[in-house]
BAKEZA-498625 format. One line per 8 residues: for each residue x, y, z of C-alpha. Coordinates in steps of 0.02 Angstrom, whole numbers, plus 32768, in hexadecimal, padded with zeros to 4 digits. Example, Ala and Ser with C-alpha at 12.3 -4.5 7.8 and 13.67 -1.06 7.14 Angstrom:
<recs>
8267,7F1F,8186; 82AC,7FCB,8165
</recs>
This chain:
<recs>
8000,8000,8000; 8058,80A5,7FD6; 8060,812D,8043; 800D,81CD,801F; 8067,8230,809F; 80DE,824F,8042; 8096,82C2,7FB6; 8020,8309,8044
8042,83DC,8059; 804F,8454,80E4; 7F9E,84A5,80DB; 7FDB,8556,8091; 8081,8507,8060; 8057,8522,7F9F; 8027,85D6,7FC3; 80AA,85FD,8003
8134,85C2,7F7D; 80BB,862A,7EEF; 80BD,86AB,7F61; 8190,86A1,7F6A; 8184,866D,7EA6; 811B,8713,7E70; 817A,8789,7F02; 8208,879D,7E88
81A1,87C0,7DF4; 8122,8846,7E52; 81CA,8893,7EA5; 8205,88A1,7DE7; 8170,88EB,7DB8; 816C,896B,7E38; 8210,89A9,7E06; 81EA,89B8,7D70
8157,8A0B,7D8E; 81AF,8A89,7DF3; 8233,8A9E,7D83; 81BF,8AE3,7CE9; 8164,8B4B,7D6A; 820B,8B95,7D9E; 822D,8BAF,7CEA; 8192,8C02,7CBC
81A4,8C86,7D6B; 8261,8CA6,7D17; 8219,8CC0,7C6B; 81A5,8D31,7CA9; 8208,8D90,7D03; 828D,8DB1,7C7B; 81F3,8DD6,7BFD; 81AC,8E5E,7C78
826E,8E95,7CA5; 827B,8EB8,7BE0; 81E1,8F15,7BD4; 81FB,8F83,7C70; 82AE,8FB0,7C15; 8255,8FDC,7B77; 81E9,9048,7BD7; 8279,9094,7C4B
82DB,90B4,7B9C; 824A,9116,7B69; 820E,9169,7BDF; 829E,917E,7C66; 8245,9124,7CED; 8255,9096,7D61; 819A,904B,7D54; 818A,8FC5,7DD7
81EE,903A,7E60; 8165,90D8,7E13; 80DA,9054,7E2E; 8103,9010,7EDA; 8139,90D7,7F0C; 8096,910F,7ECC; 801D,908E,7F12; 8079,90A5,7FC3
8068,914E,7FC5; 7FBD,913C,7F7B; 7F74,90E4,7FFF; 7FBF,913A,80A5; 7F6F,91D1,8047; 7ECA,9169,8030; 7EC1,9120,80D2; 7EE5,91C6,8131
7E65,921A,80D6; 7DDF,919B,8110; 7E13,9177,81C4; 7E73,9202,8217; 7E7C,92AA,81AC; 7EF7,92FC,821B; 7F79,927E,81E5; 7F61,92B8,812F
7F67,936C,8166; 8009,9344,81A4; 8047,92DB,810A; 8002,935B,8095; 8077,93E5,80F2; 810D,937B,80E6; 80F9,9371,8038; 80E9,9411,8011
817A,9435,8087; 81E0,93DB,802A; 81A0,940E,7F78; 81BE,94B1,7F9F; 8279,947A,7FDC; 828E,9426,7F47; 823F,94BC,7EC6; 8292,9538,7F25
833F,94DA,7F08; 8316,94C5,7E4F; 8315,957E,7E3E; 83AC,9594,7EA7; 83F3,952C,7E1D; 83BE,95B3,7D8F; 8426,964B,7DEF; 8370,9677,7E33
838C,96A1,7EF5; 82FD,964C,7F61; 8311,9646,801A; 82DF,95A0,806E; 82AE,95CE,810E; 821E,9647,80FD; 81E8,95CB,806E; 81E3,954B,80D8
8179,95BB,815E; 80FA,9622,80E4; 80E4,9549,80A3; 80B3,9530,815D; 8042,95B9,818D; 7FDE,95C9,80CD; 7FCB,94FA,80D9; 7F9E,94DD,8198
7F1B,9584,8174; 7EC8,9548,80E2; 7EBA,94B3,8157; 7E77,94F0,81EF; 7E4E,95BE,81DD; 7DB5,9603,81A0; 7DC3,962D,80ED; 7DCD,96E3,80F3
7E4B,96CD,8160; 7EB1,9656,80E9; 7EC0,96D9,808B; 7F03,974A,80FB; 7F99,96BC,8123; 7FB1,96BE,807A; 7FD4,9762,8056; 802E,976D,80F9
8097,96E3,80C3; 80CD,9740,8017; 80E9,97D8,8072; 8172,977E,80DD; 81C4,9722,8062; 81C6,97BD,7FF2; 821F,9835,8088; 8285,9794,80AF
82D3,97A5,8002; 82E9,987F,800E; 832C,9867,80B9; 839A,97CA,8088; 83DF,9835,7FD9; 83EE,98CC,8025; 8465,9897,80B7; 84C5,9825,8028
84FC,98B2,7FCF; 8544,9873,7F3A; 8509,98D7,7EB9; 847D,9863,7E64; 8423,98AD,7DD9; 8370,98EF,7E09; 8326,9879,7D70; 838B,97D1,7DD6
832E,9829,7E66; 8270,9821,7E34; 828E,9789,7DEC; 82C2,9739,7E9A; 823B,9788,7ED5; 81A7,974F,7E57; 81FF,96A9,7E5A; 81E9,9690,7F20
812C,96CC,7F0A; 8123,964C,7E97; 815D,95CD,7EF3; 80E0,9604,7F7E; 804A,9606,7F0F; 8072,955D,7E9D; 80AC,94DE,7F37; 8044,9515,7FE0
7FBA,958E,7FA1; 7F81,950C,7F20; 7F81,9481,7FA8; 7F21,94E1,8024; 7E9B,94E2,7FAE; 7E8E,93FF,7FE7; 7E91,9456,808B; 7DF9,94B5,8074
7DA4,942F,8015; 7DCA,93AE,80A5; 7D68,9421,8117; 7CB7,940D,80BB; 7C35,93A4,80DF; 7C7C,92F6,8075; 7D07,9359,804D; 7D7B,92A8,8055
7D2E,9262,7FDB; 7D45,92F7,7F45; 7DF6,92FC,7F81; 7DFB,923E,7F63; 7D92,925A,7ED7; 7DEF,92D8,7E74; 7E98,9283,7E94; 7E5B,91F6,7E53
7E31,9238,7DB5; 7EC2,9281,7D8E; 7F32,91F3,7DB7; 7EC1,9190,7D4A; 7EC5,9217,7CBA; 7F83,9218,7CCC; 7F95,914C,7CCD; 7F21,913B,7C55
7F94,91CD,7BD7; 8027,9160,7C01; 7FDE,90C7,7BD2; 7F90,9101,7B3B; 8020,9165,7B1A; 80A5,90DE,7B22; 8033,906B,7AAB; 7FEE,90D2,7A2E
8048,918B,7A3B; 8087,91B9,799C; 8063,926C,7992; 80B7,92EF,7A02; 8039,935D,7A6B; 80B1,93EA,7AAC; 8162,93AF,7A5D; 81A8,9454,7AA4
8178,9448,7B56; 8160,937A,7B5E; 81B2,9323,7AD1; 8169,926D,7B2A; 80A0,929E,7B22; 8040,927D,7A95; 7F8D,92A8,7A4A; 7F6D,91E5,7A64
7F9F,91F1,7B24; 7F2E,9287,7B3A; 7EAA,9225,7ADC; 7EB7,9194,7B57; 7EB1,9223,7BED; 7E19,926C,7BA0; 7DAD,91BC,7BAE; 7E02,9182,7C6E
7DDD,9236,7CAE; 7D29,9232,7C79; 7D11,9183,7C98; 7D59,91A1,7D4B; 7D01,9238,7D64; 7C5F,91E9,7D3E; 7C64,9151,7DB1; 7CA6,91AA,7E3D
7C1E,922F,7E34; 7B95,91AF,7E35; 7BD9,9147,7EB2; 7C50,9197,7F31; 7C0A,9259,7F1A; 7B43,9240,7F04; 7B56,92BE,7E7B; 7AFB,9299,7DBC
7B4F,9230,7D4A; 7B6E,92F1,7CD5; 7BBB,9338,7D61; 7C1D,92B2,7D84; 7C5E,92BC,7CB4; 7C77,9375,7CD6; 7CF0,9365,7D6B; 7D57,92DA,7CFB
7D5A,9343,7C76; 7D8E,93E8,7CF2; 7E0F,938C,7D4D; 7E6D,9337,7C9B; 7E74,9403,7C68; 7ECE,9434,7D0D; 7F2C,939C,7D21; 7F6C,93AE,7C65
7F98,945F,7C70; 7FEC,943C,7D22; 804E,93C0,7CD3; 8081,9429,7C38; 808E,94C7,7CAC; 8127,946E,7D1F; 8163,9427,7C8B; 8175,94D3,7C42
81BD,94FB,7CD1; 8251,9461,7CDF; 8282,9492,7C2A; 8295,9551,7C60; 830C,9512,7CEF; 834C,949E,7C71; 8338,93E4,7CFE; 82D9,9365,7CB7
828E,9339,7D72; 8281,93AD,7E27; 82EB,9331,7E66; 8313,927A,7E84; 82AE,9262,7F30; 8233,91EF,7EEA; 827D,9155,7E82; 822E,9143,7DEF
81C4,91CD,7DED; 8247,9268,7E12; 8224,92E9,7E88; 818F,9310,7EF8; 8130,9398,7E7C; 8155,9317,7DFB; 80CC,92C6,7E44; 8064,9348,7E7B
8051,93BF,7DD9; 7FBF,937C,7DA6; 7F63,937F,7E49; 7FA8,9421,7E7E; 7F34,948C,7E05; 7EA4,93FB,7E1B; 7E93,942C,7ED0; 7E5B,94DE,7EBA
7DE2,9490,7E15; 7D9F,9417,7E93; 7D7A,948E,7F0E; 7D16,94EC,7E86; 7CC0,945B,7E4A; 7C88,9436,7F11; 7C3E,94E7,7F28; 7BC8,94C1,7E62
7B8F,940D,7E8D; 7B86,93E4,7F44; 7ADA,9427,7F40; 7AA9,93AC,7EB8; 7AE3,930F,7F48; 7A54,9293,7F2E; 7A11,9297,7FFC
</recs>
């Protein structure tokens, strides 16, 4: 009789030898697997490497370091605005304290002779008044401010001595007003704004829409731009980028008037369309302005996007649009 006994199995014995048998194979596999997918992540990464140095040759910037700059400062801005407004009082005036810093050293740089320190105080008192004075009397700060930074300059040029011509003298002078008006007066005007009922939500509102306008000019720009807009002032935009602006702005306008502002869908169109015409002449205006001084940026403080008023020359001119636009159709709020 033979015996069986032999041949008889370990309950689980066979598993486990196919499991040993296939471990190889599925280990093989995974490697493999992993392998293609590191291979794809590395082709990728050289593909979008290539394109961001086609756009940096083009255009002079760095865009994932202008992306990730923008969207951090973007949403400390945002997030302020919503929650705690003091702490975007407080950004806002040391951003303005240091665009004036840097425009005040760009002029320096063009034999124009603008004194930093009342700058930096006239940027203090016309920014924190537009903030928290009564209107009227934000006007009074302003003109106060001017006043000092004007007899600043006499007083500073008179006890210098040195024989400047009275010409080099006014234009010191006008340039320092100017520097008083473009950076802190213009900002003060979000400071009034953020005092009105909802007033958040237009400053969010009419940033918004021109950061849109201006991505959506770059965008449609770098694709389809062909034919210079102001070759002059701005060799880089074209009639296509300002084409792409024209549709984002409006498009932006209209969706955040319906559904952030309460305002009619027309209105909504109108403040797109208002905003694109300040931002684009804010933009050409400081562009104007770089090629009199003959810099391409205000300075290097940002990576990939320049200097602070790099940044903020479309929004600059926007605020005081806004602040227009608040006054014509906050009465037209649905209740």
């Amino acid at each position: 009789m033979t015996d069986d006994r032999s041949d008889a199995r370990v309950p689980g014995e066979s598993a486990g030898e196919a499991t040993e048998e296939a471990g190889p194979g599925l280990q093989a596999q995974m490697r493999t697997a992993r392998t293609e997918f590191e291979q794809h992540v590395a082709h990728a990464r050289a593909e979008f490497e290539e394109a961001n140095e086609r756009i940096k040759k083009r255009t002079g910037r760095d865009l994932i370091l202008a992306i990730l700059i923008g969207v951090g400062i973007g949403a400390v801005a945002l997030l302020s605005l919503i929650f705690i407004k003091w702490v975007f009082i407080f950004l806002a005036l040391g951003v303005v304290v240091l665009g004036v810093v840097e425009f005040s050293r760009a002029l320096a740089g063009s034999d124009r002779r603008i004194d930093l320190a009342p700058q930096i105080v006239a940027a203090v008192v016309v920014l924190l008044s537009g903030a928290f004075l009564e209107l009227w009397l934000h006007w009074v700060a302003l003109f106060a401010a001017l006043a000092f930074v004007v007899v600043w300059r006499l007083i500073t040029q008179m006890a210098a001595a040195d024989g400047r011509r009275y010409s080099a003298v006014t234009s010191d002078v006008l340039a320092g007003t100017f520097v008083v008006f473009y950076v802190p007066f213009l900002a003060s005007m979000a400071m009034v704004l953020l005092r009105q009922d909802a007033g958040e939500w237009w400053i969010i509102a009419f940033i918004a829409v021109a950061v849109v306008a201006d991505t959506a000019a770059y965008a449609s720009g770098l694709t389809f731009g062909k034919h210079p807009m102001a070759p002059r002032i701005s060799p880089n935009k074209t009639w296509e980028g300002f084409a792409g602006a024209v549709v984002g702005a409006v498009a932006a306008g209209t969706l955040l008037g319906i559904f952030m502002l309460g305002i009619p869908w027309w209105a909504g169109a109108i403040l797109g369309a208002v905003i694109l015409g300040t931002a684009t002449t804010g933009d050409l205006g400081e562009s104007m302005v770089k090629r009199d001084l003959g810099i391409k940026d205000m300075s290097s403080w940002l990576p990939g996007h320049g200097g602070v008023l790099d940044r903020l020359d479309s929004i600059l001119p926007s605020a005081t649009a806004a602040l227009a636009l608040y006054y014509l159709f906050s009465p037209l709020v649905a209740s």
